[in-house]
ROGU-242349 format. One line per field, with one value per atom (N, C-alpha, C): residue number from 1; residue in one letter; atom name; x, z, y. Coordinates in pm, whole numbers. Each point is the difference from the previous one (the first is absolute). Layout:
BEGIN
resi <- (NUM, ...)
resn <- (A, ...)
name <- (CA, ...)
c1 <- (X, ...)
c3 <- (Z, ...)
c2 <- (Y, ...)
This chain:
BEGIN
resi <- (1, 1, 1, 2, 2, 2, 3, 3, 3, 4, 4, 4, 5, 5, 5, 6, 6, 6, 7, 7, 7, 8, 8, 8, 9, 9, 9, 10, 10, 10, 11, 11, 11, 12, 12, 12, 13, 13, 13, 14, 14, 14, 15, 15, 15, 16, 16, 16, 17, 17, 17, 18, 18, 18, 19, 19, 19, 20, 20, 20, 21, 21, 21, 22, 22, 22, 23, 23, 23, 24, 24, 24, 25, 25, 25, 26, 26, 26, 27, 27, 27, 28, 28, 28, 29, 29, 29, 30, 30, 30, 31, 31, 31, 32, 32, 32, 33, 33, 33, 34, 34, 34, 35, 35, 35, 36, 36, 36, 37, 37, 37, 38, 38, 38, 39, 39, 39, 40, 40, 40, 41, 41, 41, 42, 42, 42, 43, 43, 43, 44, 44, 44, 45, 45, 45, 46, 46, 46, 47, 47, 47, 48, 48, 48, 49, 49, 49, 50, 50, 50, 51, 51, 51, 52, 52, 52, 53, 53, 53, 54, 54, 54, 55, 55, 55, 56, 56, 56, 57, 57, 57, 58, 58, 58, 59, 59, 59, 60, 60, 60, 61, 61, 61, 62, 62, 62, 63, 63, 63, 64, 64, 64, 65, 65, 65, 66, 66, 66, 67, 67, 67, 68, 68, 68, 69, 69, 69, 70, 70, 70, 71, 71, 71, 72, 72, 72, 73, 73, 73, 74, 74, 74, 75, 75, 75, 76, 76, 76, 77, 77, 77, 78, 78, 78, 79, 79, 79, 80, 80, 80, 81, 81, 81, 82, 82, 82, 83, 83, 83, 84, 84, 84, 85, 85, 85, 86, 86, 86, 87, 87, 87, 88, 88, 88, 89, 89, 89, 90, 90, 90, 91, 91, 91, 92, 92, 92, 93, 93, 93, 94, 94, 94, 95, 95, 95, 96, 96, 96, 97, 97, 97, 98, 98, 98, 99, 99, 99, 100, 100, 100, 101, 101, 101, 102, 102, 102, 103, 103, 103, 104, 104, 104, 105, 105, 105, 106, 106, 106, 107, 107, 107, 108, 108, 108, 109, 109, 109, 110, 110, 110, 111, 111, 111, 112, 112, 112, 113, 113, 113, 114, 114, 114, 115, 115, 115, 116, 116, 116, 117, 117, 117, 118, 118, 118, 119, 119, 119, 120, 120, 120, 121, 121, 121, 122, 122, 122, 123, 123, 123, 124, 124, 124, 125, 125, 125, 126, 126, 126, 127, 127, 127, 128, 128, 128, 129, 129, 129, 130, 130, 130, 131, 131, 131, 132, 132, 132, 133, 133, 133, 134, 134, 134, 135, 135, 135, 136, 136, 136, 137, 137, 137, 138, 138, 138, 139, 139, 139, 140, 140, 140, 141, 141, 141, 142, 142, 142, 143, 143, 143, 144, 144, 144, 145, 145, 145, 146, 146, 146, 147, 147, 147, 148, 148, 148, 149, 149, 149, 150, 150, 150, 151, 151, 151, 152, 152, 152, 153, 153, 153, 154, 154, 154, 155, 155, 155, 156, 156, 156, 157, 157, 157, 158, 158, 158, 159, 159, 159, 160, 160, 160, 161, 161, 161, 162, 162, 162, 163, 163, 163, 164, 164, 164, 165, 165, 165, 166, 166, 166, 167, 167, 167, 168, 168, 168, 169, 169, 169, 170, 170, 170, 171, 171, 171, 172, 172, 172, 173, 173, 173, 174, 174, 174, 175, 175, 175, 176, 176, 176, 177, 177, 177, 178, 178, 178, 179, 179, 179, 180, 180, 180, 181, 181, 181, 182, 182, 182, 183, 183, 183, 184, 184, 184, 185, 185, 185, 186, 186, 186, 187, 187, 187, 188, 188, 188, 189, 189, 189, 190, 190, 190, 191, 191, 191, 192, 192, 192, 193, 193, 193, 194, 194, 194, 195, 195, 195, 196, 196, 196, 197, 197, 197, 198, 198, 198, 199, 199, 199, 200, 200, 200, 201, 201, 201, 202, 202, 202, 203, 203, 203, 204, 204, 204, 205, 205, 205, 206, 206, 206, 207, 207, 207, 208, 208, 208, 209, 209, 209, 210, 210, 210, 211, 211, 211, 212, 212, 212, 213, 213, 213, 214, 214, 214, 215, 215, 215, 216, 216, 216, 217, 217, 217, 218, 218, 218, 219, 219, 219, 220, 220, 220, 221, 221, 221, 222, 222, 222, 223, 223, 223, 224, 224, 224, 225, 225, 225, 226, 226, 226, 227, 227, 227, 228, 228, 228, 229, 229, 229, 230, 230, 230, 231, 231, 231, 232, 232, 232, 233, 233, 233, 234, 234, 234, 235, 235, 235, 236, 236, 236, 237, 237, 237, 238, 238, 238, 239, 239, 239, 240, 240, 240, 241, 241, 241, 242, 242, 242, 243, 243, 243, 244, 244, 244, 245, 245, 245, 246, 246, 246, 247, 247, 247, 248, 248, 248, 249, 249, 249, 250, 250, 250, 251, 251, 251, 252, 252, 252, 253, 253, 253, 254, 254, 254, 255, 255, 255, 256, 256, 256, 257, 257, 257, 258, 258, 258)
resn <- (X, X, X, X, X, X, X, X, X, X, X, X, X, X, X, X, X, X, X, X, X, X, X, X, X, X, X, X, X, X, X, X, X, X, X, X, X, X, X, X, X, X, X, X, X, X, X, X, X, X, X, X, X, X, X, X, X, X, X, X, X, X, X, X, X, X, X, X, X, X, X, X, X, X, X, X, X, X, X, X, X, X, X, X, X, X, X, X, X, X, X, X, X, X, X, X, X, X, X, X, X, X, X, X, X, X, X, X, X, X, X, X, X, X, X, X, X, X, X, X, X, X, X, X, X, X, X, X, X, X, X, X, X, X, X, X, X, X, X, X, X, X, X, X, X, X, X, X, X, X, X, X, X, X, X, X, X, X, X, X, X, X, X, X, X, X, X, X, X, X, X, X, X, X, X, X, X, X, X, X, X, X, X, X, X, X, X, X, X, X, X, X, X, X, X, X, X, X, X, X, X, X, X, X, X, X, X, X, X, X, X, X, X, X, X, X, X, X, X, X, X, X, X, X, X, X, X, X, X, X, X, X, X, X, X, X, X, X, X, X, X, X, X, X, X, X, X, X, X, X, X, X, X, X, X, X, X, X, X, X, X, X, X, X, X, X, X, X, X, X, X, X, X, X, X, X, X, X, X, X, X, X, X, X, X, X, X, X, X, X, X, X, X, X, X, X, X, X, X, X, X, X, X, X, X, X, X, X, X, X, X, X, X, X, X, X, X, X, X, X, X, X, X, X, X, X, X, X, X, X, X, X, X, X, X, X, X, X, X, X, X, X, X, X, X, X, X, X, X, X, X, X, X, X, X, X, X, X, X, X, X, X, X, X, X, X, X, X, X, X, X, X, X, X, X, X, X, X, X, X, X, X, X, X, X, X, X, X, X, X, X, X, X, X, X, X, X, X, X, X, X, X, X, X, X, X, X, X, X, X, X, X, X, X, X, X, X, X, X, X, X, X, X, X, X, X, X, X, X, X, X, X, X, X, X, X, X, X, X, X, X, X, X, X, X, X, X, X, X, X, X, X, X, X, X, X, X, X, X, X, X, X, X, X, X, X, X, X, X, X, X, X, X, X, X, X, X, X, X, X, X, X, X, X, X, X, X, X, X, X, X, X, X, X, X, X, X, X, X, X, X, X, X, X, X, X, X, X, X, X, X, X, X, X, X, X, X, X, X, X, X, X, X, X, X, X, X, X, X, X, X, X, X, X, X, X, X, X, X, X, X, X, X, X, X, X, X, X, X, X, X, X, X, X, X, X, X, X, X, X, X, X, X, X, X, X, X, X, X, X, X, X, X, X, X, X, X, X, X, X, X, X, X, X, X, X, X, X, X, X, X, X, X, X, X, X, X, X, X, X, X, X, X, X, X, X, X, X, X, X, X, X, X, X, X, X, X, X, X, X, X, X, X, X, X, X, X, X, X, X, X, X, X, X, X, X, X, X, X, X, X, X, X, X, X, X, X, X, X, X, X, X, X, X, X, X, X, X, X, X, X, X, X, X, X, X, X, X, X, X, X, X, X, X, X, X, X, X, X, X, X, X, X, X, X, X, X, X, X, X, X, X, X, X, X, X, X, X, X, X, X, X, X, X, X, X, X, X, X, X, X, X, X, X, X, X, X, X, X, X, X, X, X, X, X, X, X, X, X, X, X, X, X, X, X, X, X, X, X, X, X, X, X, X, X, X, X, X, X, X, X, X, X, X, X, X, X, X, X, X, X, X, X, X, X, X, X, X, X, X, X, X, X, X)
name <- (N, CA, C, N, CA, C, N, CA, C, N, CA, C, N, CA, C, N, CA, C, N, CA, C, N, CA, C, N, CA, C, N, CA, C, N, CA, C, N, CA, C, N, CA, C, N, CA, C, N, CA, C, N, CA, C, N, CA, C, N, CA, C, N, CA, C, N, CA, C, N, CA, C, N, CA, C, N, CA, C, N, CA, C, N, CA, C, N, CA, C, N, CA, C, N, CA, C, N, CA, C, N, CA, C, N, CA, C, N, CA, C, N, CA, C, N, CA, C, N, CA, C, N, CA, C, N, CA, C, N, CA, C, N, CA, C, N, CA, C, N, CA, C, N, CA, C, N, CA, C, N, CA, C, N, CA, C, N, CA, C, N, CA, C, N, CA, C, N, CA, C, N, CA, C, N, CA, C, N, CA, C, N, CA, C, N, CA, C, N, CA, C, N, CA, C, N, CA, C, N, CA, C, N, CA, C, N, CA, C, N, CA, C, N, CA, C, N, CA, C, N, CA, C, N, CA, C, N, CA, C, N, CA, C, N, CA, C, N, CA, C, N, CA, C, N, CA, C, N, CA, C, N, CA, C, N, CA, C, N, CA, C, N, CA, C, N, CA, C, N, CA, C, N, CA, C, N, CA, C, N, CA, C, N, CA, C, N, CA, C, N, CA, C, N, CA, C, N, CA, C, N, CA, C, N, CA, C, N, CA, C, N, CA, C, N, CA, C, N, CA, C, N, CA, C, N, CA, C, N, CA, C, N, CA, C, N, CA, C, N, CA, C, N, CA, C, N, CA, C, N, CA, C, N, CA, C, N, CA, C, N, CA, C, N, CA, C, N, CA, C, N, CA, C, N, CA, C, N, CA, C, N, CA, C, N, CA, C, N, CA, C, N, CA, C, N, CA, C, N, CA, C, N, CA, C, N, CA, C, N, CA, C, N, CA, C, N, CA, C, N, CA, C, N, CA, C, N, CA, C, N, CA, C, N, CA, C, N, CA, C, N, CA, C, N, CA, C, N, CA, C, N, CA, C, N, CA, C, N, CA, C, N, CA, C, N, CA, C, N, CA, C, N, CA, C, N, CA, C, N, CA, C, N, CA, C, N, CA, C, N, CA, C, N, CA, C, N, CA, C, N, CA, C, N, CA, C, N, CA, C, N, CA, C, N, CA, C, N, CA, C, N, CA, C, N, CA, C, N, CA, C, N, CA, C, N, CA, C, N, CA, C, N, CA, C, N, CA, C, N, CA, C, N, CA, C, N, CA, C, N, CA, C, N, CA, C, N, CA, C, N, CA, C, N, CA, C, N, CA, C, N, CA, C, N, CA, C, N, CA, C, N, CA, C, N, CA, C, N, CA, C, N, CA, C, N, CA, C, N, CA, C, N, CA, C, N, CA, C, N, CA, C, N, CA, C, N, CA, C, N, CA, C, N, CA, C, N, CA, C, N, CA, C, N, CA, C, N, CA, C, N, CA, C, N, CA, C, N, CA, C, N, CA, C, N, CA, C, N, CA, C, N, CA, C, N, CA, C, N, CA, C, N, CA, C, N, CA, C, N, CA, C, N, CA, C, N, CA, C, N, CA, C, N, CA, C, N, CA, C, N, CA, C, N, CA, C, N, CA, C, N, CA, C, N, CA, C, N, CA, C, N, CA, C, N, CA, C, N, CA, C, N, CA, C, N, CA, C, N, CA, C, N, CA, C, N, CA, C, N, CA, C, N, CA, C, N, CA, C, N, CA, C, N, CA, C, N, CA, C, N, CA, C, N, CA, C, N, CA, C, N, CA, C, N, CA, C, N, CA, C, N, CA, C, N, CA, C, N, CA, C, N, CA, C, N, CA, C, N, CA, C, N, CA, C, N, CA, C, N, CA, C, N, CA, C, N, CA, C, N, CA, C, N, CA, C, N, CA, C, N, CA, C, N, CA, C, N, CA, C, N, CA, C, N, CA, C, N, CA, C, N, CA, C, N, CA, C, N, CA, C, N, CA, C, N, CA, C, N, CA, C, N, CA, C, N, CA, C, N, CA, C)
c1 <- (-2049, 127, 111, 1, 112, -7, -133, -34, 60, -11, 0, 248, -18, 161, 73, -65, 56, -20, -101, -39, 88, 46, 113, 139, 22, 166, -26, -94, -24, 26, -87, -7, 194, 56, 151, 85, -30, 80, -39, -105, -28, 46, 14, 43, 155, 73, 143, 59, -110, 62, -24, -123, -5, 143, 30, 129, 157, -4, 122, -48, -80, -32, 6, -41, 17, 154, 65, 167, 77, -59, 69, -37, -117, -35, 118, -2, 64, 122, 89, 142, 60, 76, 52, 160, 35, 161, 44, 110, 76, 149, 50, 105, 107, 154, 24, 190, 40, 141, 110, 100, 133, 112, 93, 137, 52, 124, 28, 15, 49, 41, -132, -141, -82, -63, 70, -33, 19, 99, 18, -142, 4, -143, -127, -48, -103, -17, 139, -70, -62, 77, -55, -136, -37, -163, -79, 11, -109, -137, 81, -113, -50, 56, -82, -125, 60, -58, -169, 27, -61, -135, 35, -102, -72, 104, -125, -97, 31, -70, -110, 58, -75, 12, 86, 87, 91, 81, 90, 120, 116, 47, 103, -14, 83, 147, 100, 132, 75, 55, 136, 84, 107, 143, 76, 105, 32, 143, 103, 77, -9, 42, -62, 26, 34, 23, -111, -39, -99, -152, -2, -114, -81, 96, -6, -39, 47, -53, -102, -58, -89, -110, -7, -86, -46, 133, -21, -55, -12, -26, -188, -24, -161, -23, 106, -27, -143, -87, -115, 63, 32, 2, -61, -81, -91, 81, 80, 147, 152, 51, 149, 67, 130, 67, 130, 60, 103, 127, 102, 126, -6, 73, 32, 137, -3, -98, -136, -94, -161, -55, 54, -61, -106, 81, -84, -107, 36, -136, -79, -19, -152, 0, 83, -44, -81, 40, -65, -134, -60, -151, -24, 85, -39, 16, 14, -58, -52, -106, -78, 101, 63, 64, -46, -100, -40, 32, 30, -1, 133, 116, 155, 13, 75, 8, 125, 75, 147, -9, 78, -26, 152, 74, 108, 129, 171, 48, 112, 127, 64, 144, 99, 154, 75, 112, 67, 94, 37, 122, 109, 118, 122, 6, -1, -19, 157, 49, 73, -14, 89, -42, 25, -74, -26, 156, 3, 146, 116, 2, 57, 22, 133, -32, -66, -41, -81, 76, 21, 44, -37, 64, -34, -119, -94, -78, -90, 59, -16, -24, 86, -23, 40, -35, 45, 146, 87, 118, 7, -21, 6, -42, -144, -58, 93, 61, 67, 124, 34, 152, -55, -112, -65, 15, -75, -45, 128, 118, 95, 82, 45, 44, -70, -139, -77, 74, 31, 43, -91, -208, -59, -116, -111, -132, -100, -105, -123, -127, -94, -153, -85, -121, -90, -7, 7, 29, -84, 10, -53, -75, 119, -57, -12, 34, 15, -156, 2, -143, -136, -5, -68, 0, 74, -1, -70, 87, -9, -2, -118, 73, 101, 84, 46, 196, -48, 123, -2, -104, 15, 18, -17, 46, 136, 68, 171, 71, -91, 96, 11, -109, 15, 103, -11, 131, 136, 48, 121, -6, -36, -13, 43, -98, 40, 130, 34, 153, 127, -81, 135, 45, -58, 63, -36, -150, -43, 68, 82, 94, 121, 32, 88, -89, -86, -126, -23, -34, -73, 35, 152, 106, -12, -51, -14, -129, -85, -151, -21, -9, -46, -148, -73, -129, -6, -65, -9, -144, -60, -111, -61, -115, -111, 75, 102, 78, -54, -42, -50, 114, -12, 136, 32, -65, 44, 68, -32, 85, 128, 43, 130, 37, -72, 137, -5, -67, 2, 60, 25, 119, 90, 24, 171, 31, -118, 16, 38, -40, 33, 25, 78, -3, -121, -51, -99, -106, -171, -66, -89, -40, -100, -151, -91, -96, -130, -120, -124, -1, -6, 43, -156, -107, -117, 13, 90, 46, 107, 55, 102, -75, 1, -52, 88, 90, 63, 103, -7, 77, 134, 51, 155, 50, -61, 53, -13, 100, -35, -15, -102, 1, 102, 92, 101, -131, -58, -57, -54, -75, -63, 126, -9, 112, -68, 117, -35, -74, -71, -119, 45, 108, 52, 42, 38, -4, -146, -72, -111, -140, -62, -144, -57, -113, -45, -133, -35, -120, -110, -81, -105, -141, -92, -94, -153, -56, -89, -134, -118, -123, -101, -79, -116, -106, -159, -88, 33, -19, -15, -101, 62, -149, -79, 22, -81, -39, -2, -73, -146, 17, -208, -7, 38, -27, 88, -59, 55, -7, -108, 18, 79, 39, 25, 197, -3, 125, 67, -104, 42, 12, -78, -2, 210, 0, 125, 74, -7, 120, 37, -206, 65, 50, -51, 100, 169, 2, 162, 73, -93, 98, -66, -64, -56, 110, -23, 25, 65, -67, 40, 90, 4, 64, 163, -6, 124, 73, -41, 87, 55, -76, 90, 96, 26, 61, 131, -29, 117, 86, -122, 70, 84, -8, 40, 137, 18, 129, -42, -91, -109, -26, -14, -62, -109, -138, -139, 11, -94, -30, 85, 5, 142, 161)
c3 <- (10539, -14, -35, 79, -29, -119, -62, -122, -175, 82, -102, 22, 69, 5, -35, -15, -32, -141, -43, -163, -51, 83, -61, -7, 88, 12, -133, 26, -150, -145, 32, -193, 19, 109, -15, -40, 69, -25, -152, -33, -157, -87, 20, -71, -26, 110, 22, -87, 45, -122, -128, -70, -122, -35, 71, -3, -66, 134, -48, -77, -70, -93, -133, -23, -112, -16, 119, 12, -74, 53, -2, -233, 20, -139, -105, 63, -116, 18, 75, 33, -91, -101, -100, 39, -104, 29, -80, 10, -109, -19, -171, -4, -5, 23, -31, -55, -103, -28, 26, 23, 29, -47, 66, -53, 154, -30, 169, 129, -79, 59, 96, -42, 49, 163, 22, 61, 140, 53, 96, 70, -73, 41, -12, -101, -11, 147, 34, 116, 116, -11, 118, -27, -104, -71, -18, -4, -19, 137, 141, 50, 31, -7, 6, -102, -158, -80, 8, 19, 20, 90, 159, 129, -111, -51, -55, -102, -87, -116, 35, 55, 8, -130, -89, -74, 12, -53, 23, -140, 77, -151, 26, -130, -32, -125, 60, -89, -53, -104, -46, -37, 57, 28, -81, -145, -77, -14, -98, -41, -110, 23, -77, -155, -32, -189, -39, 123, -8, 31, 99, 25, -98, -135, -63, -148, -10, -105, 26, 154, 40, -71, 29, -46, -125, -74, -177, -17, 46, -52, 48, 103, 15, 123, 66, 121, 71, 84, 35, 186, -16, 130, 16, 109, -26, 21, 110, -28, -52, -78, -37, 53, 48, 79, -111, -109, -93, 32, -49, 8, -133, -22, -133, -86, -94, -136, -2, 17, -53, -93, -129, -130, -74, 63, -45, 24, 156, 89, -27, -22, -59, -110, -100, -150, -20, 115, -51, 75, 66, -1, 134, 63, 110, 113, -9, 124, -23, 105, -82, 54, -144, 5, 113, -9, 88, 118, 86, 159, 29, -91, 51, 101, 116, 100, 96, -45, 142, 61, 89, 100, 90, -21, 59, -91, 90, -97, 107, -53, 68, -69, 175, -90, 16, -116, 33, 81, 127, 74, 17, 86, 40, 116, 31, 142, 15, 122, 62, 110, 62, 106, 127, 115, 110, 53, 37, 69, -112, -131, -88, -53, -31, -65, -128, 35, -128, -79, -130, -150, -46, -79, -24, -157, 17, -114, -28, 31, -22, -147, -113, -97, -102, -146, -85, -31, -15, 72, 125, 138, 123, -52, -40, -10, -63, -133, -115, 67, 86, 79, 78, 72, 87, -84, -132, -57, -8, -66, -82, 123, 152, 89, 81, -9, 43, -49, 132, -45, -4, 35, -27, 53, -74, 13, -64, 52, -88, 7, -92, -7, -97, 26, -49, -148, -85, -142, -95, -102, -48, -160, 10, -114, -90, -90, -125, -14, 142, -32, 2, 37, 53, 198, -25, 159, 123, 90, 111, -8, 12, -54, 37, 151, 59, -94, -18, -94, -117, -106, -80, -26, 97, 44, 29, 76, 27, -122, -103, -65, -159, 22, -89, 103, 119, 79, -58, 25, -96, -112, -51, -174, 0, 72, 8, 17, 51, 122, -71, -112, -89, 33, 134, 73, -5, -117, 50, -14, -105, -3, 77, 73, 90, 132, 25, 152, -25, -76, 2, 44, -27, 50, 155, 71, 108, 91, -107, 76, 78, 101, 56, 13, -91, 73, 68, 98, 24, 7, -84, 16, 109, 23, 152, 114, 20, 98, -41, 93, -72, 37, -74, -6, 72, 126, 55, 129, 32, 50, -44, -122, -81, 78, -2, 70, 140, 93, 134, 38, -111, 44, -60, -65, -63, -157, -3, -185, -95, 69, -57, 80, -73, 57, 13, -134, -71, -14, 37, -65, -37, -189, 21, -57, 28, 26, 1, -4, 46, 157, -7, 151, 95, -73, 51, 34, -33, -47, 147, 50, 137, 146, 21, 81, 116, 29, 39, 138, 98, 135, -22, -112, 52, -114, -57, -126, 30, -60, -17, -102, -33, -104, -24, -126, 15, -49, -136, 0, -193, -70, -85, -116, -108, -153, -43, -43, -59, -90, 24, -110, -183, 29, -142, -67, 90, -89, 62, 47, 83, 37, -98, 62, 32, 109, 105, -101, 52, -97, 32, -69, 22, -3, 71, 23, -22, -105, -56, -5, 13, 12, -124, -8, -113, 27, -34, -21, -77, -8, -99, -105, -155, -101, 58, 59, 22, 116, 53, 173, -32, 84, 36, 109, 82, 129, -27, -76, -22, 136, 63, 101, 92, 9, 178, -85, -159, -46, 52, -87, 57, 142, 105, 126, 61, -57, 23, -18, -131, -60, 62, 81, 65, 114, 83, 118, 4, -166, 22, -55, -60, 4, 163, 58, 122, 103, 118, 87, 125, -12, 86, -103, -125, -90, 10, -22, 25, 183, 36, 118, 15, -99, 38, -89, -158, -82, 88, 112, 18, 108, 69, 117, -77, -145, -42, -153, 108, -42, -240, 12, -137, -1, -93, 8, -93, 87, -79, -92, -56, -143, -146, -64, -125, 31)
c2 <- (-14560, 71, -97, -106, -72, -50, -33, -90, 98, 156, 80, 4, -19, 8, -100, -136, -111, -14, 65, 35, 78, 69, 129, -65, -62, -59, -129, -72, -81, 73, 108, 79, 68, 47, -20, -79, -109, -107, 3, -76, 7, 83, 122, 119, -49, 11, -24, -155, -109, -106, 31, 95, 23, 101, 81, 109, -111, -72, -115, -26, -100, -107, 54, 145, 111, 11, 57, 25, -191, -74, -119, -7, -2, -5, 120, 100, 104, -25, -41, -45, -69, 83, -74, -54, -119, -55, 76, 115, 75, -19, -68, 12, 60, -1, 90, -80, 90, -72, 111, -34, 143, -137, 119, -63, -7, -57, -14, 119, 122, 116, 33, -71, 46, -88, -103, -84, 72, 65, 58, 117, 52, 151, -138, -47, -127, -16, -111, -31, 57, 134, 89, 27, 34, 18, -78, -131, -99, 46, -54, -14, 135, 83, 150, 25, -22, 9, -100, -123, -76, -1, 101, 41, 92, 109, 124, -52, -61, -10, -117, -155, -86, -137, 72, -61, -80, -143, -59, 5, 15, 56, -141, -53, -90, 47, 16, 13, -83, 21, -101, 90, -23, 109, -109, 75, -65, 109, -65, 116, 95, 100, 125, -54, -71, -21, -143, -78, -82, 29, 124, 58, 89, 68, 67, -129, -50, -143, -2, -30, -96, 67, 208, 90, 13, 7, 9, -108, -162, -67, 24, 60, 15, -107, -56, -97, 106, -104, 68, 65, 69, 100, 129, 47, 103, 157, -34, 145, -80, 51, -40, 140, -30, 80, -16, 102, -29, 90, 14, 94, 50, 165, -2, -111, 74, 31, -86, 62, -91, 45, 48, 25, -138, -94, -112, -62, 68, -56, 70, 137, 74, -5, -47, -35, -138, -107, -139, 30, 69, 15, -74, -11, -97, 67, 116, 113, 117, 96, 94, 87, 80, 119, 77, 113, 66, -17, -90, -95, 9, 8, 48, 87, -48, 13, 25, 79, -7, -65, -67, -76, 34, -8, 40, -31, 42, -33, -51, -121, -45, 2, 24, 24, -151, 27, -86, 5, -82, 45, -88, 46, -106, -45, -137, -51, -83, 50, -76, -85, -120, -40, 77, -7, 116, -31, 147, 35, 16, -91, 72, 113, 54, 138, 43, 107, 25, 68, -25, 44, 141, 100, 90, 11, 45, -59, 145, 75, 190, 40, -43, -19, -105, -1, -79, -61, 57, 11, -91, 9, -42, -160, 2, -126, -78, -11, -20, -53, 90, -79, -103, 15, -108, -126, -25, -101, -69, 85, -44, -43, 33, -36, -90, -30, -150, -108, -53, -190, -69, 20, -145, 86, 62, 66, -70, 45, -76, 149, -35, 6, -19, 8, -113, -23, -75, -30, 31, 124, 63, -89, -95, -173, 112, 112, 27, 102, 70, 93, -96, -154, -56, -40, 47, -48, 126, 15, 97, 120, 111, 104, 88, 11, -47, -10, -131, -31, 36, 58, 49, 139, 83, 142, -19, -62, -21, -20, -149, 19, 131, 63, 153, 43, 26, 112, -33, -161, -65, 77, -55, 36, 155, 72, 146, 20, -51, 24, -60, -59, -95, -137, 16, -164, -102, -40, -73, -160, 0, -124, -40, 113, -26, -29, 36, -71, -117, -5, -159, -95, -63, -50, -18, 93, 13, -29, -29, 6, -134, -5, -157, -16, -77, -72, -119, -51, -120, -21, -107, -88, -24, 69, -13, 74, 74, 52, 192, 55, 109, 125, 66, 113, 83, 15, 76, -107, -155, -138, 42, -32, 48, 51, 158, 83, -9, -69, 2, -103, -133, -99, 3, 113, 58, -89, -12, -44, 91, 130, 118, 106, 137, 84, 141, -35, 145, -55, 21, -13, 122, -41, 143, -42, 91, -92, 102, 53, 91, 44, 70, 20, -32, 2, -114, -135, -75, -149, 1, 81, -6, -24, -98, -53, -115, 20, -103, 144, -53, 92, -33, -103, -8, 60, 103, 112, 128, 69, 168, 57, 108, 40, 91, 18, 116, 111, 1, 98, -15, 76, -25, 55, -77, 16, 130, 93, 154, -26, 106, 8, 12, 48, 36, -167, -77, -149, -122, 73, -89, 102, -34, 117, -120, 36, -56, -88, -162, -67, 73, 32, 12, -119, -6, -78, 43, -19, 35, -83, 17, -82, 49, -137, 41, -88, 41, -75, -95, -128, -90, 0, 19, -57, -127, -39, -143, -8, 115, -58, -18, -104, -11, 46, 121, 93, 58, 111, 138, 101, 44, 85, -73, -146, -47, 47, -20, 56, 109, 99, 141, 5, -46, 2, -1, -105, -40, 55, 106, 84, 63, 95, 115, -33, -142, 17, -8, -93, 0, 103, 123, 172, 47, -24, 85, -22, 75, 35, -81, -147, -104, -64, 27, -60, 71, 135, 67, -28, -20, -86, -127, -97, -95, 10, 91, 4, 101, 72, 30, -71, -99, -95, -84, -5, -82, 39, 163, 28, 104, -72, 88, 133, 61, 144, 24, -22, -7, 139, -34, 51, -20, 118, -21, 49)
């Protein structure tokens, strides 16, 4: 009896290291690229993502006008995470059409420092007096539709609004000091910014720019033409439209899907 039970817990054990050693074998490293807006929900998702699948997902969080190069140019990442306009990105062949994916979408908002009052920013109009009555605002630098996307959504709102040559004048960056520092050591008064990207307790959010001069980014995913692990791809997609996916996109101030 005992001989037949010690045979049994053996052919277990055995069973169970072939189980891991299979799991350890199929466990692919999966890449993945976004723009910065995405870094916030990411982190909440890595290690979740990571227990279910058995997968390790390796990211590079870039800004939305460099992340979008990186794609057209065919850099090897197995999901790219892009903003619109991406006419280019499914024309240069370097993602499979079909695999487009919502992912969520993010606003731009106005942050003051905490306990400050908040500005009226109700409408276009409201905002417009804001800008033009700011003595010293910042956010993130849009570098001419290469940069942040972020800053390149603000500065279409300018433009919209007529102002954009009278703002500028006003924008403070400082080198390695990050923007929302600015406004919490009174470098400034305004910052505006993704409202994913607000992260700092000594700010308030006033509240998101009207839609009529600011529709919200959207964040979009695709298979890569070039993955060499296509299913551990897709795998990924669907967790980052699924279910654990739409929570951290709203812990993180996002509203999953389109």
């Amino acid at each position: 009896m005992n001989k037949l039970i010690s045979a049994a817990v053996t052919a277990a054990v055995v069973a169970c290291g072939v189980a891991v050693a299979a799991q350890a074998v199929s466990a692919e490293e999966v890449t993945l690229v976004a723009p910065g807006g995405f870094r916030c929900p990411l982190d909440k998702m890595k290690a979740g993502y990571e227990s279910k699948t058995g997968n390790t997902l390796k990211a590079t969080i870039g800004s939305g006008g460099g992340t979008h190069k990186q794609v057209v140019a065919g850099a090897a990442f197995d999901v790219p995470v892009v903003q619109p306009p991406y006419e280019d990105v499914i024309d240069s062949g370097n993602v499979v059409t079909s695999s487009e994916t919502p992912l969520a979408t993010v606003a731009i908002v106005v942050v003051v420092k905490k306990g400050a009052p908040k500005p009226d920013i109700s409408s276009a109009d409201a905002v417009k007096k804001l800008l033009l009555n700011a003595k010293a605002l910042s956010y993130p630098d849009g570098a001419g539709g290469n940069g942040g996307a972020a800053g390149v959504s603000f500065d279409n709102t300018q433009k919209q609004l007529g102002i954009y040559d009278q703002v500028q004048p006003k924008v403070k960056r400082v080198q390695g000091k990050p923007l929302l520092k600015l406004l919490t050591d009174g470098d400034i008064g305004v910052a505006i910014t993704f409202s994913s990207e607000v992260n700092d307790p000594g700010v308030d959010v006033v509240g998101p720019l009207p839609r009529s001069i600011s529709t919200p980014t959207a964040l979009v995913g695709f298979v890569s033409s070039h993955t060499q692990h296509p299913e551990a791809a897709k795998a990924l997609l669907a967790y980052l439209s699924g279910a654990d996916a739409a929570a951290a996109y709203r812990a993180c101030a996002m509203t999953p899907g389109k």
